[in-house]
C-alpha positions, 0 to 999 in steps of 0.5 A: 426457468432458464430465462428467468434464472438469467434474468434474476442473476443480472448485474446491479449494472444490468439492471438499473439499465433495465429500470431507466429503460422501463421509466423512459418507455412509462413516460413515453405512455403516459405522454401518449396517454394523455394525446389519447380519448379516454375510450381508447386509452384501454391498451395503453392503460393496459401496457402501462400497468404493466410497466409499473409492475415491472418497475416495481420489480425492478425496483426491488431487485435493484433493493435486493442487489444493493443490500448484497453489495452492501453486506460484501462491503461490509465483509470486506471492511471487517476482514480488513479491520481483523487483517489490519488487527491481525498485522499488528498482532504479528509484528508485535509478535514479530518484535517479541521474538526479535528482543528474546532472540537479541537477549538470549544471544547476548547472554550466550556471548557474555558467558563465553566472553566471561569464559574466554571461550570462542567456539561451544561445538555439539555433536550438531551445533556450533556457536562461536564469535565473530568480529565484524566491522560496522559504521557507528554514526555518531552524528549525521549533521557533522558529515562532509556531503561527500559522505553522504547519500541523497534522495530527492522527491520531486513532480516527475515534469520537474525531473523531465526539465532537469533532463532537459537542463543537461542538454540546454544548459538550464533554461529558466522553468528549471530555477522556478521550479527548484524550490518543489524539490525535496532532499533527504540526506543519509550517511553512506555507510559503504563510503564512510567506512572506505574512508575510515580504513584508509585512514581519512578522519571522518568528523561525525562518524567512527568504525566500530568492531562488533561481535556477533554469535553465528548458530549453524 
């Protein structure tokens, strides 16, 4: 019970191993077969057929295990199909509580500002404004590179020779292979706004205060 228990619980790999090594040893019989008289092909015709039942079993234990495989992948496709549902559903939720949190804090602060009040203290909250500095790009093709941040994505062997063109002095591969770079710019905020506060005219950006409601 225990032996046909393992046997009946083998791997799909286990098993196509098991039905190509039966097909080898029928072919070996049959070959053997037909260098055999006929009236002394009685054992052979005998291992024979039973080959033939074993592939057969084997055949449809392959079947069997196949449609198992099959029936996971399909699990694993529709679960992956509701999780990829379900993400969006949460990010849309996500987004949904985004905006009535941004709307409710923007009606608390047009209230106080229309109040000129500051600060609405509880017994176990407080809500009060507070003003913080933040770069408001205005347009990002005027800024000066120096304000600027830079990502490169590039074939790692062409970062390997620009290593190697620091210490070489640039060799010829470098300059062939430059046009495979790729750059994106984006404004250094922390730069800008350093510049700005010490009083350097940024073209294409400007420092702007902004409130925001602080709940404790």
């Amino acid at each position: 019970m225990s032996e046909e228990l393992t046997i009946n619980n083998q791997t799909l790999w286990a098993t196509m191993d098991d039905l190509l090594a039966y097909m080898e040893s029928l072919t070996l019989y049959e070959c053997e077969r037909e260098q055999t008289p006929p009236e002394e092909r009685g054992e052979i015709e005998r291992q024979i057929a039973e080959i033939k039942a074993k592939i057969e079993e084997l055949n449809q234990r392959v079947a069997d295990k196949t449609d198992a495989c099959a029936a996971v992948l399909r699990r694993l496709g529709n679960e992956q199909e509701f999780l990829h549902k379900e993400r969006d559903r949460l990010k849309a939720k996500e987004q949904a509580c985004e905006r009535a949190e941004r709307q409710l804090r923007e009606y608390i602060m047009a209230v106080m500002r229309k109040r000129d009040v500051t600060r609405l203290k509880t017994q176990t909250n407080t809500l009060f404004l507070r003003t913080t500095e933040a770069v408001e790009v205005t347009d990002a093709n005027a800024l000066d590179p120096h304000y600027q941040m830079a990502e490169l994505k590039l074939p790692y062997s062409l970062w390997l020779a620009i290593m190697e063109a620091v210490q070489t002095y640039a060799p010829r591969p470098v300059a062939s292979d430059a046009a495979l770079v790729r750059v994106k710019a984006e404004p250094s905020l922390s730069t800008i706004r350093k510049a700005i506060k010490s009083g350097v005219d940024v073209e294409g950006a400007d420092l702007m205060l902004n409130e925001h409601l602080v709940c404790r």
